[in-house]
PDB file of N, CA, C, O and CB in Angstrom:
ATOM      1  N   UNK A   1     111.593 118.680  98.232  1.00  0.00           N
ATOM      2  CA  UNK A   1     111.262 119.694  97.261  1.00  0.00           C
ATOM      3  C   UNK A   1     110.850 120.958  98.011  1.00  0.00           C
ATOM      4  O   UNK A   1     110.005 120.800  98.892  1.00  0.00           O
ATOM      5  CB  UNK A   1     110.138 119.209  96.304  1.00  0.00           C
ATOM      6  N   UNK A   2     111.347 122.265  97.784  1.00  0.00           N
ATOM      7  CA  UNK A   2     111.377 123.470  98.046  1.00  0.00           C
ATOM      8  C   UNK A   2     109.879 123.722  97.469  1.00  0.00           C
ATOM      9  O   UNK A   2     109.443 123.415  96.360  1.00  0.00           O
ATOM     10  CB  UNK A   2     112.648 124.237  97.452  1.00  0.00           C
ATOM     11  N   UNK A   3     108.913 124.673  99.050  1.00  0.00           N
ATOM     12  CA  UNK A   3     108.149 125.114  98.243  1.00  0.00           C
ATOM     13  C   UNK A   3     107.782 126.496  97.972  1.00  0.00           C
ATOM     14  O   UNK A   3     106.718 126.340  98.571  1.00  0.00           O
ATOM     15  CB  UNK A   3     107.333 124.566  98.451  1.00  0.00           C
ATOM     16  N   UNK A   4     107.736 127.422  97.687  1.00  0.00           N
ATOM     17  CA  UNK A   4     108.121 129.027  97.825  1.00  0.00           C
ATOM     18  C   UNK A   4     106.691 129.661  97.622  1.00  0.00           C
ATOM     19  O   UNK A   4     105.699 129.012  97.289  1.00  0.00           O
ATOM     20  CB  UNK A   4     109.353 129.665  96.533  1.00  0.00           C
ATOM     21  N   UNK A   5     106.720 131.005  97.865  1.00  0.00           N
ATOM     22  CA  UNK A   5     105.545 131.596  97.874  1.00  0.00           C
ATOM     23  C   UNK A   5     105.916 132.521  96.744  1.00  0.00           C
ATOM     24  O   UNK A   5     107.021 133.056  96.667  1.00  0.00           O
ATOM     25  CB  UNK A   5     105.071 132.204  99.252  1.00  0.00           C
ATOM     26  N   UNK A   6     104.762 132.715  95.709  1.00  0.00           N
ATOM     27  CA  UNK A   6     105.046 133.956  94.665  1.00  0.00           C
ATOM     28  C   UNK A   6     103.585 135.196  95.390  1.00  0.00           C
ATOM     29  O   UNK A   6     102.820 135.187  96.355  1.00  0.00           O
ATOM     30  CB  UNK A   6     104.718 133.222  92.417  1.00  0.00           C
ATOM     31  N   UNK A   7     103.826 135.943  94.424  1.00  0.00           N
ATOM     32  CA  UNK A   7     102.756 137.585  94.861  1.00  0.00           C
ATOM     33  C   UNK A   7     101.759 137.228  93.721  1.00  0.00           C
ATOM     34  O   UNK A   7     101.974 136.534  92.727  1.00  0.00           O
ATOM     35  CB  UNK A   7     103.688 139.676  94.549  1.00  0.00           C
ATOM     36  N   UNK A   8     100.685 137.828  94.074  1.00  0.00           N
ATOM     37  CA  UNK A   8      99.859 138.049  92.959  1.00  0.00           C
ATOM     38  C   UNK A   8     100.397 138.569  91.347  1.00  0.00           C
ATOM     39  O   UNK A   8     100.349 138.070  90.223  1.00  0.00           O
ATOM     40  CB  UNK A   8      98.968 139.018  93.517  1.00  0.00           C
ATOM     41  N   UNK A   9     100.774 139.486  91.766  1.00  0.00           N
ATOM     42  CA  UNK A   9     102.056 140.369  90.675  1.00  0.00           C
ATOM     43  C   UNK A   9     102.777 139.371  90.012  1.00  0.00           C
ATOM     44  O   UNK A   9     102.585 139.184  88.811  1.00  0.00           O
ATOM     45  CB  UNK A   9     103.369 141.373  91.530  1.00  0.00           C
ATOM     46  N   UNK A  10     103.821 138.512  90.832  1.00  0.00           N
ATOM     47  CA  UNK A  10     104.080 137.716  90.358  1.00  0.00           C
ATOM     48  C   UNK A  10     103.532 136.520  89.262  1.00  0.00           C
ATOM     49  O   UNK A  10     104.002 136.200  88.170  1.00  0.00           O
ATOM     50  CB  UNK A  10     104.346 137.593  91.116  1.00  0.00           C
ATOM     51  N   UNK A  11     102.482 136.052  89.918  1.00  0.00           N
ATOM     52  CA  UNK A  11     101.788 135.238  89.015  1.00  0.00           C
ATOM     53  C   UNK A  11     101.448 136.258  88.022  1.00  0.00           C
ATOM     54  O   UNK A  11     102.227 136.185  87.071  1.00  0.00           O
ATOM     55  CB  UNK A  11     100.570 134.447  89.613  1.00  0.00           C
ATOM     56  N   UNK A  12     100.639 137.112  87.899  1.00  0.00           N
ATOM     57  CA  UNK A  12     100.312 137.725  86.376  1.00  0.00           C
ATOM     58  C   UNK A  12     101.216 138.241  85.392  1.00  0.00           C
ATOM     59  O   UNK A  12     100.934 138.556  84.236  1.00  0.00           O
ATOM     60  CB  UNK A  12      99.530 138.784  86.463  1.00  0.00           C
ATOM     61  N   UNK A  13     103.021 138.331  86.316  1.00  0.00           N
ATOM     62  CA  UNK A  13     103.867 138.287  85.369  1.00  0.00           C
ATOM     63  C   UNK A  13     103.817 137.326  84.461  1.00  0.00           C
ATOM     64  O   UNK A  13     103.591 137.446  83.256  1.00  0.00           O
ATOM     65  CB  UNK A  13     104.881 138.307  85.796  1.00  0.00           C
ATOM     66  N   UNK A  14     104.056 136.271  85.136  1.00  0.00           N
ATOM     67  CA  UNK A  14     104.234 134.574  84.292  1.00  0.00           C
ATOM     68  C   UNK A  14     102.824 134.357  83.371  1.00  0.00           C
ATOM     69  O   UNK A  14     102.969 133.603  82.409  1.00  0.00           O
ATOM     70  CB  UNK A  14     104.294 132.937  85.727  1.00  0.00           C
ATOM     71  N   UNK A  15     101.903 134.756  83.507  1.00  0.00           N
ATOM     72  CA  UNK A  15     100.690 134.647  82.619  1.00  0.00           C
ATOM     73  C   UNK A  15     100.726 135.785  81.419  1.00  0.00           C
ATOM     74  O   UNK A  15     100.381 135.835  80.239  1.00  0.00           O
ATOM     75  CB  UNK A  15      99.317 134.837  83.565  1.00  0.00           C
ATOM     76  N   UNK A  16     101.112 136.344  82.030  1.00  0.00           N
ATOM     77  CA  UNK A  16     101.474 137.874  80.438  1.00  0.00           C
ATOM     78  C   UNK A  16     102.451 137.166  79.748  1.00  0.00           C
ATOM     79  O   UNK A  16     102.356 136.953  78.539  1.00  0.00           O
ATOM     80  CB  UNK A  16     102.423 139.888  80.926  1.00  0.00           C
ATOM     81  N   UNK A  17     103.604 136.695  80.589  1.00  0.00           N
ATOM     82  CA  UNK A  17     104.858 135.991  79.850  1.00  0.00           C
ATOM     83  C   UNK A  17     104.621 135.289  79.013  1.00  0.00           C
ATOM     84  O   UNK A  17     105.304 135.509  78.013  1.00  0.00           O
ATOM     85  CB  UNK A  17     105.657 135.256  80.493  1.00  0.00           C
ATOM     86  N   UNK A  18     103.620 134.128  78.888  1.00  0.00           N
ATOM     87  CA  UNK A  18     102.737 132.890  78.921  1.00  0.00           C
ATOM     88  C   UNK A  18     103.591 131.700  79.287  1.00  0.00           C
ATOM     89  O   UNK A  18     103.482 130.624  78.700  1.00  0.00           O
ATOM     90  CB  UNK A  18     102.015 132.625  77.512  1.00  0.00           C
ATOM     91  N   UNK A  19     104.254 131.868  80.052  1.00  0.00           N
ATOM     92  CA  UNK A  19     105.274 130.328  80.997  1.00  0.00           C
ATOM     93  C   UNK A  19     103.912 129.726  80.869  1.00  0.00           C
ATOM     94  O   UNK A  19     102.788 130.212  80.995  1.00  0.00           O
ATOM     95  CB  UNK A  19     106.145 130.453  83.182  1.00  0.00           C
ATOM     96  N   UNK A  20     104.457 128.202  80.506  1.00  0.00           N
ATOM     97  CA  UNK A  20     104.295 126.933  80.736  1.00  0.00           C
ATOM     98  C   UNK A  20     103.669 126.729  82.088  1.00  0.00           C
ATOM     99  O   UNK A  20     104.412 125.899  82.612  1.00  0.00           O
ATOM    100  CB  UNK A  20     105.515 126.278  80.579  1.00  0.00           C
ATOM    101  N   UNK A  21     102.600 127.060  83.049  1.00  0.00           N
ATOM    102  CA  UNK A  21     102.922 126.930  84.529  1.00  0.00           C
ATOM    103  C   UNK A  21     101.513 126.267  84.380  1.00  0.00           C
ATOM    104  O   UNK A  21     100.869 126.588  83.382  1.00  0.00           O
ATOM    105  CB  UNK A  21     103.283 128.402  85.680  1.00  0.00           C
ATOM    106  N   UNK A  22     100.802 125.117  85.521  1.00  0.00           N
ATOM    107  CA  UNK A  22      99.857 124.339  85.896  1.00  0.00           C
ATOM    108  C   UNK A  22      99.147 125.421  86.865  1.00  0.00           C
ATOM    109  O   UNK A  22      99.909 125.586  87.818  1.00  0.00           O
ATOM    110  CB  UNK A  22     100.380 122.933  86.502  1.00  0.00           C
ATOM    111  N   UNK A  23      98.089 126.155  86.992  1.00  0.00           N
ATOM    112  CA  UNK A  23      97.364 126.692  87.986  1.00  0.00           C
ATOM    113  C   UNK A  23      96.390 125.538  88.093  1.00  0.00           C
ATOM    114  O   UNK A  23      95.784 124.794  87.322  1.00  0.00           O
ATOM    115  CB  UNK A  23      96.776 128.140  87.699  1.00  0.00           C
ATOM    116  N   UNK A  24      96.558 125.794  89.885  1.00  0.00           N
ATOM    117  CA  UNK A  24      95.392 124.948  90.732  1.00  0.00           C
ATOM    118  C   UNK A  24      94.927 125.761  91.558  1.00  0.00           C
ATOM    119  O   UNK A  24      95.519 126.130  92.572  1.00  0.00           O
ATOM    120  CB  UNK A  24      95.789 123.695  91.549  1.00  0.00           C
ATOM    121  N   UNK A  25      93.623 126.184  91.138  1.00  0.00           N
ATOM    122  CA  UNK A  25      92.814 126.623  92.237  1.00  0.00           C
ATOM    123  C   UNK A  25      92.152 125.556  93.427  1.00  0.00           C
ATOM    124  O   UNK A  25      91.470 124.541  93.287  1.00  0.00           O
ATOM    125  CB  UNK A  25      91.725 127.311  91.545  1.00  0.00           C
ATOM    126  N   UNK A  26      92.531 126.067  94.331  1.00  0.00           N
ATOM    127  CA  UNK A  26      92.258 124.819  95.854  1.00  0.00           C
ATOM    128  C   UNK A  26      91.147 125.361  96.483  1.00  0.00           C
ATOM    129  O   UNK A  26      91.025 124.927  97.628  1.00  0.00           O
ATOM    130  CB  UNK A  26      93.642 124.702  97.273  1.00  0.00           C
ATOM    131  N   UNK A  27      90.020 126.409  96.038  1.00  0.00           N
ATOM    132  CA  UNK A  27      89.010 126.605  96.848  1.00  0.00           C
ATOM    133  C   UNK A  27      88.233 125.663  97.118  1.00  0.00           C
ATOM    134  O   UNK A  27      88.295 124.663  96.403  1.00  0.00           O
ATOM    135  CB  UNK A  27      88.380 127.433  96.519  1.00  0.00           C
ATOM    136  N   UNK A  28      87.152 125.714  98.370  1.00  0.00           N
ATOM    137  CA  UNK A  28      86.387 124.229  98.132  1.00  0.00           C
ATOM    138  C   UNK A  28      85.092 124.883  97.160  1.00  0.00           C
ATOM    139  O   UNK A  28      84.853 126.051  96.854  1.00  0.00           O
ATOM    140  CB  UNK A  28      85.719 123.285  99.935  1.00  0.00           C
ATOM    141  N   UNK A  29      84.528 123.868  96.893  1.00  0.00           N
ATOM    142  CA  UNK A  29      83.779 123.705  95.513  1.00  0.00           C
ATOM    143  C   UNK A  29      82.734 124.803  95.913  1.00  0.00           C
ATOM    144  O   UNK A  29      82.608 125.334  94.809  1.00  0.00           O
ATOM    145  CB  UNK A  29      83.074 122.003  95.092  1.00  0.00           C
ATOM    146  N   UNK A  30      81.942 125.466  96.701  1.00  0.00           N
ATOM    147  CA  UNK A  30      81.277 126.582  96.967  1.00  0.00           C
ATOM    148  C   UNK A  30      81.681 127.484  96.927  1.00  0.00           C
ATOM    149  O   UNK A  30      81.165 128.361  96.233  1.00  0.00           O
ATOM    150  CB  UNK A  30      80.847 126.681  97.753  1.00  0.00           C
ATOM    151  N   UNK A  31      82.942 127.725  97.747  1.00  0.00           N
ATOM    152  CA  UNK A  31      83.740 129.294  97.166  1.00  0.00           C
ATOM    153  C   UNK A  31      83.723 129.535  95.361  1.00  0.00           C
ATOM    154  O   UNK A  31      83.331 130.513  94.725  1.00  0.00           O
ATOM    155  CB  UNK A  31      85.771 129.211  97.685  1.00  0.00           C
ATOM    156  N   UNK A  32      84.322 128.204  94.865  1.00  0.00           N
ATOM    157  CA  UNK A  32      84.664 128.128  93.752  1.00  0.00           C
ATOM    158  C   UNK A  32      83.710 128.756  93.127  1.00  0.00           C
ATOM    159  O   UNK A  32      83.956 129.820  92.560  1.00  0.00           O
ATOM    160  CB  UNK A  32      84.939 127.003  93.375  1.00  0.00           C
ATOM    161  N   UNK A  33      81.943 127.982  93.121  1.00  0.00           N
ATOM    162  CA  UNK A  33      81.396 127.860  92.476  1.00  0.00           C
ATOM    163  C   UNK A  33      80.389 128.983  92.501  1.00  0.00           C
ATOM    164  O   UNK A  33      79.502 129.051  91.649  1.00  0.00           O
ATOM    165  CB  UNK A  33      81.210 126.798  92.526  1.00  0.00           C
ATOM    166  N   UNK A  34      80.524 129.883  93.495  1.00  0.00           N
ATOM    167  CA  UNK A  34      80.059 131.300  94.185  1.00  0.00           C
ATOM    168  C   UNK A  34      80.919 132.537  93.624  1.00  0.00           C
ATOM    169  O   UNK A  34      80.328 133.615  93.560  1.00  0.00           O
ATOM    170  CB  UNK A  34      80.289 131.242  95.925  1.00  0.00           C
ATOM    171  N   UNK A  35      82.513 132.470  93.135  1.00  0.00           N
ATOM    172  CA  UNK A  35      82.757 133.676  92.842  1.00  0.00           C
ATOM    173  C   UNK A  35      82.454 133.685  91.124  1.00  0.00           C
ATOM    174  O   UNK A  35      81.929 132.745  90.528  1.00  0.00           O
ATOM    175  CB  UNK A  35      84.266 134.059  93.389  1.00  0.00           C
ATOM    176  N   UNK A  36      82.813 134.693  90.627  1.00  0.00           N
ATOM    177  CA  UNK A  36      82.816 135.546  89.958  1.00  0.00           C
ATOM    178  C   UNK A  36      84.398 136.050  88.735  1.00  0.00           C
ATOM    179  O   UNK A  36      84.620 136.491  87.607  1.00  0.00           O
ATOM    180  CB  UNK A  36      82.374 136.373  91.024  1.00  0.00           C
ATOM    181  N   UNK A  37      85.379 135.404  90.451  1.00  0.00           N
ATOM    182  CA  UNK A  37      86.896 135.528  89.951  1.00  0.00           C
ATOM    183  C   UNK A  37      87.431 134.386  89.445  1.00  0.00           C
ATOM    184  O   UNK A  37      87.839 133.875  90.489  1.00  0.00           O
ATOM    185  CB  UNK A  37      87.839 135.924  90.988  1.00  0.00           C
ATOM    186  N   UNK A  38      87.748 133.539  88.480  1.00  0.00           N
ATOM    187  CA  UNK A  38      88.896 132.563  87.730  1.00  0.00           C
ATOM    188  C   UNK A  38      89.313 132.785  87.358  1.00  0.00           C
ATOM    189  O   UNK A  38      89.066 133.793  86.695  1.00  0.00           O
ATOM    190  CB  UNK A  38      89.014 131.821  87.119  1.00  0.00           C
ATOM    191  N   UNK A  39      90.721 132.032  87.271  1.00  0.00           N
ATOM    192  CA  UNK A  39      91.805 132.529  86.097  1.00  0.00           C
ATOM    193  C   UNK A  39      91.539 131.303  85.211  1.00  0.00           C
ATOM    194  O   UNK A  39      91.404 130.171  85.675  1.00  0.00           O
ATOM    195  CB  UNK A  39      93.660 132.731  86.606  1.00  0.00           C
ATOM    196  N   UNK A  40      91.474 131.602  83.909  1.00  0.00           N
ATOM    197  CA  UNK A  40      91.139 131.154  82.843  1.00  0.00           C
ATOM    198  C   UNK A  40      92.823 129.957  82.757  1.00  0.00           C
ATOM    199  O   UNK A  40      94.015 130.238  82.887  1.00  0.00           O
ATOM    200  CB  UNK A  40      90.759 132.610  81.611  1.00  0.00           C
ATOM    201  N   UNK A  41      91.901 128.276  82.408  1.00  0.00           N
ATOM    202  CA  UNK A  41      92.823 127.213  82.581  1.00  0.00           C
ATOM    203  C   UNK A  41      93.250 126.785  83.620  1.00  0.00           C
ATOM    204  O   UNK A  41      93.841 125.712  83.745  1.00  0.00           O
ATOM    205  CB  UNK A  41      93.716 127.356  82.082  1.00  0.00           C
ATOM    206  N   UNK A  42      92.978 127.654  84.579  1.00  0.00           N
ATOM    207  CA  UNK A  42      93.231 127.090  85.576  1.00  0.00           C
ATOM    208  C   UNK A  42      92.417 125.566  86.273  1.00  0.00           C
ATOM    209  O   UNK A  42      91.192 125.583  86.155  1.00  0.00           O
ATOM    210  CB  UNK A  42      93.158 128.169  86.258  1.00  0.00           C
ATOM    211  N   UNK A  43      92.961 124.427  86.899  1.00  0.00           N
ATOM    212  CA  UNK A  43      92.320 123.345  87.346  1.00  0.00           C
ATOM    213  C   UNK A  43      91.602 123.642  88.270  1.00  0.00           C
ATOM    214  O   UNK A  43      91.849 124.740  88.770  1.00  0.00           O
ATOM    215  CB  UNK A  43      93.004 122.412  87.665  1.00  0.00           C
ATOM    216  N   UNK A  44      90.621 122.957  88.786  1.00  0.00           N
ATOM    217  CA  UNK A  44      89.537 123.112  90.241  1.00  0.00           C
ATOM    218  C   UNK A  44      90.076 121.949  91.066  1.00  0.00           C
ATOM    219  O   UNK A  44      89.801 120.912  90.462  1.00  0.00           O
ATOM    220  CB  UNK A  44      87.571 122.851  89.935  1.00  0.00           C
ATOM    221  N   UNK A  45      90.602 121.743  91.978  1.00  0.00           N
ATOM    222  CA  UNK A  45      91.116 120.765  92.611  1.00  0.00           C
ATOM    223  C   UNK A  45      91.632 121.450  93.953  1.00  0.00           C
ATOM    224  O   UNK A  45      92.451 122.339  94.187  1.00  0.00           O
ATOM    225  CB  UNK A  45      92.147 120.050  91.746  1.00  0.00           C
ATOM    226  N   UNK A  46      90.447 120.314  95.066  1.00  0.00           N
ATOM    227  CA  UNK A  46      90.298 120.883  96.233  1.00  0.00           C
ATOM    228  C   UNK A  46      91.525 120.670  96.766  1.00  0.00           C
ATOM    229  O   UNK A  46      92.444 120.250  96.063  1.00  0.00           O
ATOM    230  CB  UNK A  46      89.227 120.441  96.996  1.00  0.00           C
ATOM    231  N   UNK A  47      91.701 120.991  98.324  1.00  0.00           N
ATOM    232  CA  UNK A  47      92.930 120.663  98.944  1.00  0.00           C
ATOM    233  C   UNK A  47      93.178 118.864  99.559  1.00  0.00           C
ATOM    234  O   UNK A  47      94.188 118.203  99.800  1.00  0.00           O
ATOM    235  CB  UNK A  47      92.961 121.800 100.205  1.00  0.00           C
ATOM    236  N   UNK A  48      91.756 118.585  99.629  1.00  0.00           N
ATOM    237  CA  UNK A  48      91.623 117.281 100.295  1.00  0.00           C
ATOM    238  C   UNK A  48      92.347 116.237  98.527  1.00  0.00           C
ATOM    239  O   UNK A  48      93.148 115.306  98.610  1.00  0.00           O
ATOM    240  CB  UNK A  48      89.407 116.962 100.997  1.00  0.00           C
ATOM    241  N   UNK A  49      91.845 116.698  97.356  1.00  0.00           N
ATOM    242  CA  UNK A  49      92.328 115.886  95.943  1.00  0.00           C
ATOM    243  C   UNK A  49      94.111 116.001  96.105  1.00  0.00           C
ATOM    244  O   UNK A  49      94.733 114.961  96.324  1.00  0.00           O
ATOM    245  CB  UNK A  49      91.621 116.875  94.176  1.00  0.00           C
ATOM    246  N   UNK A  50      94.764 117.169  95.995  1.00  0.00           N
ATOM    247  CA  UNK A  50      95.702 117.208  95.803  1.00  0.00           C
ATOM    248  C   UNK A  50      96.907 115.770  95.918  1.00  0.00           C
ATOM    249  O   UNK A  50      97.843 115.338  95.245  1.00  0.00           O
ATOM    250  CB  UNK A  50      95.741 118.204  96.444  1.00  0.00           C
ATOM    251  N   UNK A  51      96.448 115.538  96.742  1.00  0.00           N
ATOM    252  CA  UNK A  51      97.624 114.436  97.214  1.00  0.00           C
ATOM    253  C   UNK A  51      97.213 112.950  96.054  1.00  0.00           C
ATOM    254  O   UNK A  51      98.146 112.323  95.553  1.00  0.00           O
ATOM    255  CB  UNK A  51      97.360 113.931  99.392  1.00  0.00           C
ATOM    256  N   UNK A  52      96.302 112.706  95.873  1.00  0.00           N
ATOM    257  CA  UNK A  52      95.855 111.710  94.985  1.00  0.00           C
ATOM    258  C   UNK A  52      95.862 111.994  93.422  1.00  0.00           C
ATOM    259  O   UNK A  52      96.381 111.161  92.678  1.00  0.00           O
ATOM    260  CB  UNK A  52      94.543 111.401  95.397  1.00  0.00           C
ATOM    261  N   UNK A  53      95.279 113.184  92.896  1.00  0.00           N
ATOM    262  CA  UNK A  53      95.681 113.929  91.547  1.00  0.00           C
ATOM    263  C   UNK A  53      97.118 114.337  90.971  1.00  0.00           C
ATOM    264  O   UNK A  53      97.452 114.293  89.787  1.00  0.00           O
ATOM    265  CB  UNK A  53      95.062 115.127  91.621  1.00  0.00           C
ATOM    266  N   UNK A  54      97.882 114.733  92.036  1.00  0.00           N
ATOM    267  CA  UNK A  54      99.277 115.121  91.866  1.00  0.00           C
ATOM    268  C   UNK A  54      99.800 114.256  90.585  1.00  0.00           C
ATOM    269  O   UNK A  54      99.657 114.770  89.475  1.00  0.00           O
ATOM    270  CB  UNK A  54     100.162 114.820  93.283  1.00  0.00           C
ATOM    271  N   UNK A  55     100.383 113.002  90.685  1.00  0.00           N
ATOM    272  CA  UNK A  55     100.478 112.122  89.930  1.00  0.00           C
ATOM    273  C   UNK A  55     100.063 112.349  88.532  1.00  0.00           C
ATOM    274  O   UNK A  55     100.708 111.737  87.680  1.00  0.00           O
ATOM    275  CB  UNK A  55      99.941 111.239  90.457  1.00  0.00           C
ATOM    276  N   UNK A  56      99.067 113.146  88.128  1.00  0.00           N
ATOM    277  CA  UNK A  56      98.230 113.364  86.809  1.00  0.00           C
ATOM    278  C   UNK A  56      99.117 114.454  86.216  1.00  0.00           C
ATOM    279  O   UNK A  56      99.357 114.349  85.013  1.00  0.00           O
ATOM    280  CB  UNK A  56      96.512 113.869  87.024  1.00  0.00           C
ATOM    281  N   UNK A  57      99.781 115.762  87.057  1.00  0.00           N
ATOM    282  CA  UNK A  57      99.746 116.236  86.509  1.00  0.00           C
ATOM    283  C   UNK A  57     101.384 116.453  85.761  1.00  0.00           C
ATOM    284  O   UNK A  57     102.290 115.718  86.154  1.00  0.00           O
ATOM    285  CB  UNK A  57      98.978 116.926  87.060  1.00  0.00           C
ATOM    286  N   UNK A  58     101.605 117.290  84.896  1.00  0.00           N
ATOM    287  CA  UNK A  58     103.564 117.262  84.130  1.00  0.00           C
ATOM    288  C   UNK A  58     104.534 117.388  85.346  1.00  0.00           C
ATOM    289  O   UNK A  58     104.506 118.433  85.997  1.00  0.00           O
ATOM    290  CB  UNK A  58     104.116 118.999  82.878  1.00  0.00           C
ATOM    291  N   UNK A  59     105.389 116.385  85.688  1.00  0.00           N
ATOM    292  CA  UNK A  59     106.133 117.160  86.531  1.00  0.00           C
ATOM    293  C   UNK A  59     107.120 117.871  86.047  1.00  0.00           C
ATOM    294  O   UNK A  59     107.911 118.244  86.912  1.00  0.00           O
ATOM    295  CB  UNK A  59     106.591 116.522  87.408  1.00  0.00           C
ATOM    296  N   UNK A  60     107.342 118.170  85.047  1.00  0.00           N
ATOM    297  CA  UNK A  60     107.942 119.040  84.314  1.00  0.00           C
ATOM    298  C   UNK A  60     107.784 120.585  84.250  1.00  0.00           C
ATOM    299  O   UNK A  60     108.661 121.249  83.697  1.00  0.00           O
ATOM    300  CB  UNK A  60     107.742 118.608  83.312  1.00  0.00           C
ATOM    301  N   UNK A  61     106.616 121.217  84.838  1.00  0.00           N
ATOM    302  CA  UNK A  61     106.327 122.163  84.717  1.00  0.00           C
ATOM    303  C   UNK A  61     105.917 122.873  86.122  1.00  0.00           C
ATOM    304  O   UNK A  61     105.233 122.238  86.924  1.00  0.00           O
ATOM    305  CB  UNK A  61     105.559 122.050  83.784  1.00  0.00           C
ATOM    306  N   UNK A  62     106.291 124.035  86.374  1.00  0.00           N
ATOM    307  CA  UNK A  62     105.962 124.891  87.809  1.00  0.00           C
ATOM    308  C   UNK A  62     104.253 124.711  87.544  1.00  0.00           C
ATOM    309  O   UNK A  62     103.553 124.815  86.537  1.00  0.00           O
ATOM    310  CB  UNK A  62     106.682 126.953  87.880  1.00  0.00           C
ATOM    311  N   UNK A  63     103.905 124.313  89.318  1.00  0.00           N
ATOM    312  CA  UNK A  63     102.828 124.042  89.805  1.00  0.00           C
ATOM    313  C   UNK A  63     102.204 125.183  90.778  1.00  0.00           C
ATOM    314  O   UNK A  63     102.521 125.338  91.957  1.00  0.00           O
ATOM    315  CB  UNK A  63     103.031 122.837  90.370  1.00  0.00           C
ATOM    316  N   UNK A  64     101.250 125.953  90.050  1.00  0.00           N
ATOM    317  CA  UNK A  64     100.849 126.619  91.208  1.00  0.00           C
ATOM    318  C   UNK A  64      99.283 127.170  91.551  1.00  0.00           C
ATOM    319  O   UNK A  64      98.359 127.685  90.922  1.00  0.00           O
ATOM    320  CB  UNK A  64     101.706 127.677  91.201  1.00  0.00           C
ATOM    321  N   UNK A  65      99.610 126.660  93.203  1.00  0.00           N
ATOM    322  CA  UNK A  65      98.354 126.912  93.629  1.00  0.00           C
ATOM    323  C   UNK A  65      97.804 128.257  93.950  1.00  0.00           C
ATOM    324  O   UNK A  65      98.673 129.086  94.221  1.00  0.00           O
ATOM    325  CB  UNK A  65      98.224 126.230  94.601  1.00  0.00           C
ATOM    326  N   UNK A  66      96.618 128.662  93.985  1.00  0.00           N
ATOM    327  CA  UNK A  66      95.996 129.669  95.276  1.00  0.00           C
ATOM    328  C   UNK A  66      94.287 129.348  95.413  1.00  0.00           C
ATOM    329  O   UNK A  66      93.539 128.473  94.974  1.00  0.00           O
ATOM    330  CB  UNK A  66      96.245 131.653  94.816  1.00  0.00           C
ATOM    331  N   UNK A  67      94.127 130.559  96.269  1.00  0.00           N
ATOM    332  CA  UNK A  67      93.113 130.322  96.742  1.00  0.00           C
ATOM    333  C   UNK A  67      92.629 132.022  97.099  1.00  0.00           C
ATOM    334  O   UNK A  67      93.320 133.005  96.828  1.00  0.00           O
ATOM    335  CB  UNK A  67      93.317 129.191  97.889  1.00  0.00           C
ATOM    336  N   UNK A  68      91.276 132.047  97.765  1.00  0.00           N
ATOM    337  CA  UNK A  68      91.136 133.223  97.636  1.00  0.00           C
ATOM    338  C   UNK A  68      90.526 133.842  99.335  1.00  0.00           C
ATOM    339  O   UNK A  68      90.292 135.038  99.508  1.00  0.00           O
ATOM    340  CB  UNK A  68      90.176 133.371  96.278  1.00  0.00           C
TER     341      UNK A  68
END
């Protein structure tokens, strides 16, 4: 599976759009829990979860992470 990089820009296209898309924020839980910035719906799921959560989520739908 191909994994590609989008822009910031990008992502807030697809959120104005309102695509179907899974946001995962991968900060660890102090960054997380220290800023100020979320994108609303987005999941909290560190980088160390990913590999064990994956499974949970649609694979039907673009998955995307960031971080800050």
């Amino acid at each position: 599976m191909a994994v590609g990089r989008i822009t910031k820009e990008e992502l807030l296209e697809k959120l104005n759009k309102k695509e179907d898309v899974i946001i995962i924020d991968v900060r660890n839980f102090d960054a997380f829990a220290g800023s100020p910035v979320k994108i609303p719906g987005a999941i909290r799921m560190g980088l160390d979860e990913i590999e064990k959560r994956c499974g949970s989520l649609d694979a039907k739908k673009e998955a995307i992470t960031y971080c800050t």
